[in-house]
C-alpha positions as CSV (number, residue, x, y, z in Angstrom):
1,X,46.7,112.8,132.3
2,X,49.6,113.5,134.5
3,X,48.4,116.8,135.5
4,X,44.7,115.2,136.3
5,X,46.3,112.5,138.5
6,X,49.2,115.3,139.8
7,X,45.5,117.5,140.8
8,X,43.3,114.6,142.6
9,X,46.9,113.8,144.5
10,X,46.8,117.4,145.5
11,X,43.3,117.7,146.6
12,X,43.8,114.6,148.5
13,X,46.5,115.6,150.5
14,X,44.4,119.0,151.0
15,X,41.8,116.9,152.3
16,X,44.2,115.4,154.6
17,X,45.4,118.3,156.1
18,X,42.0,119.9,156.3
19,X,40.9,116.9,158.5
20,X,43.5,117.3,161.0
21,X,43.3,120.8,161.2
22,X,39.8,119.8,162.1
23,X,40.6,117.4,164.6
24,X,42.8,120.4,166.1
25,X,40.5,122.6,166.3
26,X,38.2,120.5,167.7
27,X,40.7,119.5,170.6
28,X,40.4,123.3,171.7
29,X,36.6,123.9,171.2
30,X,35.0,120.5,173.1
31,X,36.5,121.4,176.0
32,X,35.5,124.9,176.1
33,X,32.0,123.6,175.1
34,X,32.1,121.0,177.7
35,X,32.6,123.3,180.2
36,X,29.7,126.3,179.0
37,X,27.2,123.6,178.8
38,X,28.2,122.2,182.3
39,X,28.1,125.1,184.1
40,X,24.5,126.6,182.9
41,X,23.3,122.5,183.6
42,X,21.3,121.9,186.2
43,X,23.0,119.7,189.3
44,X,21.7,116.8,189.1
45,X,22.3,116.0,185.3
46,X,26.3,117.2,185.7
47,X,26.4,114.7,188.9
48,X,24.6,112.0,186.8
49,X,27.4,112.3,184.3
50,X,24.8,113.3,181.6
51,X,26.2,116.4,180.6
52,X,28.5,116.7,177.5
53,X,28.1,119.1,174.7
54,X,24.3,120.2,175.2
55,X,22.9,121.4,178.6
56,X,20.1,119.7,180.2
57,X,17.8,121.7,182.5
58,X,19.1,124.9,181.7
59,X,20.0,127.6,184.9
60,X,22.6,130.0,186.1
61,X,22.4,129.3,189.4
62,X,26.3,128.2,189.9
63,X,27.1,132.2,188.4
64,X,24.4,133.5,190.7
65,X,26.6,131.7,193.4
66,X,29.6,132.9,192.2
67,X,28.7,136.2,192.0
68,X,27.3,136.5,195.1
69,X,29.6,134.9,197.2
70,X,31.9,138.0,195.6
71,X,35.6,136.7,196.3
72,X,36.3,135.7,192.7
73,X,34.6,138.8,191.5
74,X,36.8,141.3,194.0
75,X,39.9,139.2,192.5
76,X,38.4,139.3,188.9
77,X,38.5,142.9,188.7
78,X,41.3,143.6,190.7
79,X,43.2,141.2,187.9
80,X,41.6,143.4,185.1
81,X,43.4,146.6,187.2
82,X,46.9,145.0,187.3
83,X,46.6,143.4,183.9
84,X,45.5,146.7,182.1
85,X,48.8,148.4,184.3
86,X,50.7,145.8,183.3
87,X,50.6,146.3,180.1
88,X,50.8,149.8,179.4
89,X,53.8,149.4,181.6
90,X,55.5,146.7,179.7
91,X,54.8,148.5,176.1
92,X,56.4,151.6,177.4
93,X,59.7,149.6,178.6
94,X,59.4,147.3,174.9
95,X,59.2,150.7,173.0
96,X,61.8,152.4,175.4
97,X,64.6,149.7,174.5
98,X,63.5,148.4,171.0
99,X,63.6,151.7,169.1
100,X,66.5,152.7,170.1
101,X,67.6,149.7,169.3
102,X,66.6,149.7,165.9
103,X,68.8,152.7,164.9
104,X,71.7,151.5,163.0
105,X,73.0,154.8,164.0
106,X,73.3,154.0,167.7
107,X,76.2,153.7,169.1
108,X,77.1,150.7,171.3
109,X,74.3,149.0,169.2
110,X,75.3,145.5,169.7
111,X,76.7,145.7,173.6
112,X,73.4,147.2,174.3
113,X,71.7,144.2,173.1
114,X,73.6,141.4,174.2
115,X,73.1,142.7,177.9
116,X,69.0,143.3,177.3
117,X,69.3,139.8,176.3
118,X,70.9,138.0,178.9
119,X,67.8,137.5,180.7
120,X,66.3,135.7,178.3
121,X,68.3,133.3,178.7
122,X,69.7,133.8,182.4
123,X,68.1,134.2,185.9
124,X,69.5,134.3,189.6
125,X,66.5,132.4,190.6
126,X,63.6,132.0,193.2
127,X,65.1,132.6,196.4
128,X,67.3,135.6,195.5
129,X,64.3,136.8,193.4
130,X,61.9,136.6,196.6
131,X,64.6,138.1,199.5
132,X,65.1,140.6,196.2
133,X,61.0,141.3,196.5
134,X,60.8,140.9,200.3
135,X,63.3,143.5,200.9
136,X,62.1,146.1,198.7
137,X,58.8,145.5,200.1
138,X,56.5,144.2,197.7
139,X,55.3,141.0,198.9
140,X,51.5,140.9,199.3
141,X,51.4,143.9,197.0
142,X,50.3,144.5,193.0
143,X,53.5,145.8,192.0
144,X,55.5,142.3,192.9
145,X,53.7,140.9,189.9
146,X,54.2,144.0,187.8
147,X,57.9,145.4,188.0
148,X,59.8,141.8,187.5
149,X,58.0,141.1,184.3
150,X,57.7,144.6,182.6
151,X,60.2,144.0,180.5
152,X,60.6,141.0,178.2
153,X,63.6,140.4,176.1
154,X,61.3,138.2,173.6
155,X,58.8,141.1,172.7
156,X,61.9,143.5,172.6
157,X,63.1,141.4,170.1
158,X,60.2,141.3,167.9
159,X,59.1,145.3,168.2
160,X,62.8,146.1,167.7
161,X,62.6,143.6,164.1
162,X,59.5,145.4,163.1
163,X,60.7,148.9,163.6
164,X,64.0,147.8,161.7
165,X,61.7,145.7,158.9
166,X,58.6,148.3,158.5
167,X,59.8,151.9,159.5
168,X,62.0,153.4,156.8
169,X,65.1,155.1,158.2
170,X,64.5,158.0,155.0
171,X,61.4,158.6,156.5
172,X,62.3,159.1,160.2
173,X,65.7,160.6,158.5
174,X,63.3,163.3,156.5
175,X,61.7,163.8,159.8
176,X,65.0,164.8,161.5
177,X,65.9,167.5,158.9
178,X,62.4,169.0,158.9
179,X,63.4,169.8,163.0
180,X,61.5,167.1,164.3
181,X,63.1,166.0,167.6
182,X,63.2,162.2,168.2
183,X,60.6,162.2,170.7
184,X,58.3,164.0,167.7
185,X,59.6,160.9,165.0
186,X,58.2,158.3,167.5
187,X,55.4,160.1,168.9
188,X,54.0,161.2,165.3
189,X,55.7,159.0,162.7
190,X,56.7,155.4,164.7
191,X,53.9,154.6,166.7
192,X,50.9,155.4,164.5
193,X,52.6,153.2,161.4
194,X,53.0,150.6,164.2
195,X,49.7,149.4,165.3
196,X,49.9,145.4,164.7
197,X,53.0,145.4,166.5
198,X,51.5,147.2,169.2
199,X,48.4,145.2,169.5
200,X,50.5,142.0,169.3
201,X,52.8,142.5,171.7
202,X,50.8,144.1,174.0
203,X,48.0,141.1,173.9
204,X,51.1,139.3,174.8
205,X,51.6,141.0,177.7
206,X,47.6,141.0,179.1
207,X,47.2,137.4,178.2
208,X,50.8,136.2,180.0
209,X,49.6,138.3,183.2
210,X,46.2,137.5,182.9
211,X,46.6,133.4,183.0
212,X,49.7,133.6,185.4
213,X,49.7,132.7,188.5
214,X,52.8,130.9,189.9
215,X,54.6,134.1,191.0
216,X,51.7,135.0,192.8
217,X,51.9,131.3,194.6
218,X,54.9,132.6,196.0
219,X,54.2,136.3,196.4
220,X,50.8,136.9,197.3
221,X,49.4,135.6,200.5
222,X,46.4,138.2,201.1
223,X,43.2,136.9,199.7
224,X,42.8,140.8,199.2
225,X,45.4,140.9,196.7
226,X,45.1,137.4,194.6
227,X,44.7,137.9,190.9
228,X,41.7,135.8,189.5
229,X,44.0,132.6,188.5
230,X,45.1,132.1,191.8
231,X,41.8,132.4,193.3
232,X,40.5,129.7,190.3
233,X,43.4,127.7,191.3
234,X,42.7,127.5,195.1
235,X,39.4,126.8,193.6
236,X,39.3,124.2,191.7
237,X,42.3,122.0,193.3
238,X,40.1,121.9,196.4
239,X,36.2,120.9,196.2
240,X,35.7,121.3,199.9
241,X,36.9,124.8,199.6
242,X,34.4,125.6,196.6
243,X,31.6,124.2,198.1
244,X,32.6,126.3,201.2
245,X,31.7,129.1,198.7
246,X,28.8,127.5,197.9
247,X,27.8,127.6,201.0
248,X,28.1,131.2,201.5
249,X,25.6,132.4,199.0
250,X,22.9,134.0,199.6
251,X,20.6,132.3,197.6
252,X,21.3,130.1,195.6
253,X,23.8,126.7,196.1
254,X,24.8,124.1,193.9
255,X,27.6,121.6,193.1
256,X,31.3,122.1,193.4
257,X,31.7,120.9,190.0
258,X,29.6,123.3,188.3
259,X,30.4,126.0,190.3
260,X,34.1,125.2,189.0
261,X,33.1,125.0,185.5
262,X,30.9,128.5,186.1
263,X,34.3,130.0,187.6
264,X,36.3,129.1,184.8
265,X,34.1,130.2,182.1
266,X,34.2,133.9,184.3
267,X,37.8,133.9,184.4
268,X,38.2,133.3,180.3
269,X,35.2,135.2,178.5
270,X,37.2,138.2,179.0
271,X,40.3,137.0,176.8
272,X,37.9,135.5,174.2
273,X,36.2,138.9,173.9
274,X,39.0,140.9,173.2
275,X,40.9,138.8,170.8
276,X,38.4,139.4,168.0
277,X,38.9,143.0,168.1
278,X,42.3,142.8,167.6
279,X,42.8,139.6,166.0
280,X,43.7,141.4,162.6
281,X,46.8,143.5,164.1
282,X,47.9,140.2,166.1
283,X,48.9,138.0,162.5
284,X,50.0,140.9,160.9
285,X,52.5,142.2,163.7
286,X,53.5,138.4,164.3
287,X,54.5,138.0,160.5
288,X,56.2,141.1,160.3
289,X,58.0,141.0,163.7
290,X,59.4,137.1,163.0
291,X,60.9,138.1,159.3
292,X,64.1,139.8,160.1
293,X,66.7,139.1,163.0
């Protein structure tokens, strides 16, 4: 009997936890949902508030707009550019100090890691950082929003945990003896035993530089160079300004409201598509990466 009651008490609770989850997951989805629907809706059902999870009078004239008015698409590709740079830029600098790093044989060990560290936790600020930028001459360029951010103490510390947690020093060690150089050990041995951490740190990387946009608030002035979430921003905090790009298009106009809703789906299908494909290496290198300090 106790066990009977001890199971229903358990499948209760499961029950209870399952339902929240589902509220949770729900709190992520509707708005999504609310937002596809709205922007393939035609005008005068979103303006008569009658739009909410199912589209009425289905079109795509809002993306039609969008796309032809061509501002946001210049940006959105010219974000997929920096963002892929980005990336590849900030794994090389993550692999460059973490393995090391991860070498109990390294001398210097711990000094080396208290000063990669320090900006974690310690910065001189906005103005210094912006005369910094202004006098090397970046402003109003791609690389302002790229060479600041490269490196990131956080992911440093996860890659360097993995290596330490997952890579066997034997191995590398057997490596070493055979003639391979250390360049050869992380080349042919690291890296290709490393691929969740990889994947996870570098979605990390694309997603942070992807939905960012406050440095280039006070970087980027040239409407040339304005990654896609400043554009959306400018966007959507100003209706008169998106139905100013409304206005524009060739052919086809409709409401400032959809056409927000259109932008914002445009700016985040690209994140939702890649995610799947490495969604598996992403829990994996997250679990690993977080068990040792």
């Amino acid at each position: 009997m106790a066990k009977k009651g001890l199971s229903e008490q358990t499948r209760v609770i499961d029950n209870i936890i399952a339902f929240f989850l589902t509220l949770l997951c729900l709190t992520c989805i509707l708005p999504f949902l609310h937002l596809l629907v709205k922007s393939i809706s035609t005008d005068t059902y979103v303006i008569a508030k009658q739009v909410f999870f199912w589209p009425k009078g289905i079109t795509l004239d809002a993306y039609k707009s969008v796309i032809e008015d061509g501002k946001l698409v210049h940006s959105f590709f010219y974000t997929v550019y920096m963002t892929s740079n980005f990336t590849v830029l900030g794994l090389v600098s993550c692999i460059a100090a973490s393995y090391p790093l991860s070498k109990s044989r390294l001398r210097g060990k711990k000094v080396f890691t208290f000063f990669l560290m320090v900006p974690m936790y310690f910065s001189a600020g906005l103005i210094p950082s912006y005369l910094l930028m202004r006098q090397y001459g970046l402003l109003d360029s791609m690389w302002v929003l790229i060479w600041p951010l490269i490196f990131s103490p956080y992911n440093m510390l996860i890659m360097k945990n993995y290596f330490q947690s997952t890579i066997p020093e034997s191995m590398e060690e057997s490596a070493y003896l055979d003639g391979a150089s250390n360049l050869q050990i992380l080349f042919k041995i690291v890296l290709p035993l490393s691929k969740p951490i990889l994947a996870t740190i570098g979605l990390f990387y694309a997603v942070g530089r992807w939905n960012a946009y406050a440095d280039a608030i006070y970087y980027i002035k040239k409407e040339s160079v304005m990654p896609v979430q400043q554009m959306l921003s400018r966007m959507v905090s100003s209706a008169s300004d998106t139905q100013t790009m409304a206005l524009e298009a060739v052919t086809n106009t409709t409401t400032p409201e959809v056409l927000q809703a259109a932008s914002i789906m445009l700016v985040t299908i690209p994140i939702i598509l890649i995610y799947p494909f490495i969604q598996k290496y992403f829990v994996k290198g997250a679990m690993i990466g977080a068990v040792k300090g």
